[in-house]
N, C-alpha and C positions, 0 to 999 in steps of 0.2 A: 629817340631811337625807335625805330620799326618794329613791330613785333608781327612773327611769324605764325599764322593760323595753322593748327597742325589739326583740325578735326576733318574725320574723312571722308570725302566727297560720295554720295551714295552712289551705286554701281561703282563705286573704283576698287581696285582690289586689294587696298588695305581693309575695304569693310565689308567684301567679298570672304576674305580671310579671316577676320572677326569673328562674321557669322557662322565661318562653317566652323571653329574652333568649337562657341558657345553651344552648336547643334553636338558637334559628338560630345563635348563635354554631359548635354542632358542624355545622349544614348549610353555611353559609359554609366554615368549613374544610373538609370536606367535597368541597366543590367545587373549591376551589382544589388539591387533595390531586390528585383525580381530572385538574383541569386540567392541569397540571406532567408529571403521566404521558402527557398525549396522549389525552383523552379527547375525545368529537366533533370531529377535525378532517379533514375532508374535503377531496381531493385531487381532481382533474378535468384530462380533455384539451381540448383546445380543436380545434376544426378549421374550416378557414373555407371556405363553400359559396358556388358563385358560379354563376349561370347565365345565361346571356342569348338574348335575344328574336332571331329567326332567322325569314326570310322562304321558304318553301317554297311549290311549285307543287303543289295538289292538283285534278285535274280541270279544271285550267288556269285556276284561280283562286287566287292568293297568298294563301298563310295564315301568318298569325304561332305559331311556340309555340316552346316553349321548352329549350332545350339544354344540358348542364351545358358551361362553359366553355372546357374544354377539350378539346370534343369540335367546337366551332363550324369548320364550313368556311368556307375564306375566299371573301369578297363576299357571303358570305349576313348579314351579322351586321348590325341593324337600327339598332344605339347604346346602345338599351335595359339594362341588365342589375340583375340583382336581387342581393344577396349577403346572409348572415349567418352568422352564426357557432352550429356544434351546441356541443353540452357534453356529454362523455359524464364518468361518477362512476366513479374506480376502487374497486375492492372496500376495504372496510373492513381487512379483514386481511392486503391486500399489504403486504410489507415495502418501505419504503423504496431498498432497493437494487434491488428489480425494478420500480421506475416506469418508466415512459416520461419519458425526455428532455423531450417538451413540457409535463410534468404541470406542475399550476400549484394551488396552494392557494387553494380559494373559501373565501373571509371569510365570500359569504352563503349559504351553506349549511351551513358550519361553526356561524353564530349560529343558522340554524334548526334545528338538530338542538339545539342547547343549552337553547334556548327549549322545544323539545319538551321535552328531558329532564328540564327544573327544572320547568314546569308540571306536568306525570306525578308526579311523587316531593310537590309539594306537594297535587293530589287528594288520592296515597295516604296523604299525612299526614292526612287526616279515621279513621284510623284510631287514634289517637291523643285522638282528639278535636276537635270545632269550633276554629279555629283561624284568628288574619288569613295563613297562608300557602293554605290551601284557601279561604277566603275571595274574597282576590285573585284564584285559579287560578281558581274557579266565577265571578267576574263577567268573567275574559277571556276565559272560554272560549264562558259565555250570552252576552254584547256582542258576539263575532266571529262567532256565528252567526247571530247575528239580524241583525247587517248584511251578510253573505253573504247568507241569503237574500232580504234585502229587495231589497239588487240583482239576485240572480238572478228572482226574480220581476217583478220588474220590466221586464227583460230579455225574459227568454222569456214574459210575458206581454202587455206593455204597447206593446212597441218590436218583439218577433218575431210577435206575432200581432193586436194590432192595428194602433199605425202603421204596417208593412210594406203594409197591406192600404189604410190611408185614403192615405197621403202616401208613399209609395213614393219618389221622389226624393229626400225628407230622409232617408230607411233606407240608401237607398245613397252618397249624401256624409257619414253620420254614420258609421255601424256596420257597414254590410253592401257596400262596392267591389264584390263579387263580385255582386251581384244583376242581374239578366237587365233589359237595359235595356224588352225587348217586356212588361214584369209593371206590370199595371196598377191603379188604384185599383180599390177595389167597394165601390158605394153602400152592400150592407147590414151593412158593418162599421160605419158610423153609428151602428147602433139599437146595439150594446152600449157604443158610445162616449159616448152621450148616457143610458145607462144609468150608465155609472161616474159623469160626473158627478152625476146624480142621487145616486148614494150618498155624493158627500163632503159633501153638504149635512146630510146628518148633524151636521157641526161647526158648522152656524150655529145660534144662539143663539135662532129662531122660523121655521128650515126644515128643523127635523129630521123632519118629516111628512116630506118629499120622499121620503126616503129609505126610509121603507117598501116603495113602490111597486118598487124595482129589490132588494128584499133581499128582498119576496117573489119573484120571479120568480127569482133565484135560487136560493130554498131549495124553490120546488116542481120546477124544473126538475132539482137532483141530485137530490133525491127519488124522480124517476121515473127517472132513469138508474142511481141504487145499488139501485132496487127491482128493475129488471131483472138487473143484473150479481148480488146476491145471491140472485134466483131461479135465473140460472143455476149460480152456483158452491158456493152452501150450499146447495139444495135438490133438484136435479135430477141436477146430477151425483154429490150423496150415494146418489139415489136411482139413478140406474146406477150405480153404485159396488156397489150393495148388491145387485142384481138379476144374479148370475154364474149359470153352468153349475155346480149340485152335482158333476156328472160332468165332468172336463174332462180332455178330450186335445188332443196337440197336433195340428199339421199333418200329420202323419203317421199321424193314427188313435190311437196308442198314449196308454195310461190317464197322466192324470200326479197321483200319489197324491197329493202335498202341496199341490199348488192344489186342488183338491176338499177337500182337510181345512180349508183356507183360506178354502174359500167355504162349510164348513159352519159353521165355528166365525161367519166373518160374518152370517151368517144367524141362527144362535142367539143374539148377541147384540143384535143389533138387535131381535130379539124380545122380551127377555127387559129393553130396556129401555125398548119400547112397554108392556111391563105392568108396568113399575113406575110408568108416568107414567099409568096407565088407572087410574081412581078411581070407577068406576060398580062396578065389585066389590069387595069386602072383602079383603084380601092376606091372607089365610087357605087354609091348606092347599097347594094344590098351585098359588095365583096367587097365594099368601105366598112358596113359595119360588125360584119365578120371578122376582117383585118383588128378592128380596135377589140374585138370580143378575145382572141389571140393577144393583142396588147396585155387584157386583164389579165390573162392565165397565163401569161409570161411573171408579170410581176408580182404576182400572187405567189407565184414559184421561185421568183431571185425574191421576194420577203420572206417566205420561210427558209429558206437557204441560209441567209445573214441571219436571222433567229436563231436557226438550230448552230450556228457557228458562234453566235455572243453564248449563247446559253451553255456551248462548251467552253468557252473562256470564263464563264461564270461560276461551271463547276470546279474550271481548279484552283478558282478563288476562294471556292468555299470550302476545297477541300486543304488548303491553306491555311485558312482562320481557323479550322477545324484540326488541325497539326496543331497552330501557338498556342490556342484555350483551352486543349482539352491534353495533346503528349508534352506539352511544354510549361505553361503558365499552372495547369490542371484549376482550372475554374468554372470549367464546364463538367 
């Protein structure tokens, strides 16, 4: 009788499934390994602020402010008072025996450092390979931003600068107590308001026309505002930038050699890569080697460009490592 080979074929996804089982299997231990030693757990003081409302004579007119509580003289005190409570974080590498008496152990902040820390370690598993733990980590991480910004946008654009402006009394029983009772409506916040809605007509099914009319007016109106800001900051200021003293001394008259080398060597490159982008001549001879002189100080400038752009991918690597060894694992 035949007998059935059941061991499984490498790459197939029985030993696809295997592996990834035996991997989280060692992250789960892992975790609990790291937990047991006292890994993210954070300790905090509590202290509780209290202030209250105090009637004072200023120019012989009584004014309300505000006093921490135990500084209130008596008959001035109004009934009023505010109180809450700070949190201050003791350091990660205090030993237990030098807490403060009132320390108290937060749960949530202890779970959000963990949460950081397991999110982190599953990104950096994409180095291993696509995987459902960076998987998971890349959709909580795009899902949390995109609803952060949706409300902060919303926020600072729709409730801080335009309701504040139409409906003013809903801004300050909603969102904004502190808003100055004398702040009034203004009529010409209308036009962008009846602008927006113009643009959600987008979503109806025979008034997507609508919605032209307010998304051109907005893509010519940054047009003219990025056309301005990028005349002044890529074009103008390159061109002061470019336009120094060869000769430069300071305020005291005296020569200063290395700005002057500074503003030669600026000047001969900016030359040198106007003629390599000039094509009315032949790059032959002595506007040949001009042109390649331009080549160098092109690439000398897309090298340090990519440099200074690893070296910030590098910093939030380290600032990374520097999160799990030192607020998480505390090893460092």
């Amino acid at each position: 009788m035949a007998s059935t080979d059941t061991t499984p074929v490498p790459g197939s996804p029985s030993q696809s499934t295997a592996l990834l089982a035996v991997g989280l299997g060692i992250f789960a231990a892992f975790l609990v390994v790291v937990g047991l030693l006292g890994a993210g757990r954070v300790w905090v003081t509590q202290t509780q602020v209290s202030y209250t409302q105090v009637e004072t004579l200023v120019d012989g007119n009584t004014v309300n402010t505000w006093v921490a509580s135990g500084d209130v003289a008596a008959g001035a005190v109004t009934g009023i008072t505010s109180s809450w409570m700070t949190v201050s974080e003791l350091p990660s590498d205090l030993a237990a025996a030098d807490r403060p008496n009132n320390a108290v152990f937060s749960w949530n902040r202890s779970i959000g450092i963990w949460l950081a820390a397991i999110l982190t370690l599953c990104i950096m598993s994409f180095l291993i390979g696509d995987n459902p733990l960076y998987k998971t980590a890349e959709a909580i991480v795009i899902g949390a931003s995109a609803g952060y910004w949706m409300v902060y946008s919303f926020y600072t654009g729709i409730v801080d600068k335009l309701l504040v402006n139409i409906w003013p009394s809903l801004v300050r029983d909603w969102t904004t107590p502190g808003l100055s009772a004398e702040y009034q409506w203004n009529w010409i916040y209308w036009i962008p308001a009846i602008l927006s809605v113009m643009l959600i007509c987008r979503l109806l099914p025979k008034g997507g026309w609508i919605a032209r009319w307010p998304l051109a007016f907005v893509i010519g109106a940054t047009a003219g505002f990025r056309l301005l800001a990028h005349l002044e900051s890529d074009f103008l200021l390159q061109i002061k930038g470019t336009i120094t003293p060869l000769w430069a001394i300071n305020a005291a008259g005296e020569f200063q050699l290395w700005e002057s080398v500074g503003a030669v060597v600026i000047l001969l490159s900016v030359l040198a890569c106007l003629v390599y982008f000039f094509f009315s001549l032949e790059h032959k001879g002595m506007v040949g080697k001009t042109a390649r002189g331009g080549i160098l100080v092109l690439m000398v400038t897309f090298g340090a460009a990519f440099g200074l752009t690893v070296m910030g991918r590098i910093t939030l690597l380290t600032e990374r490592f520097d999160f799990l060894f030192k607020q998480w694992l505390y090893w460092l």
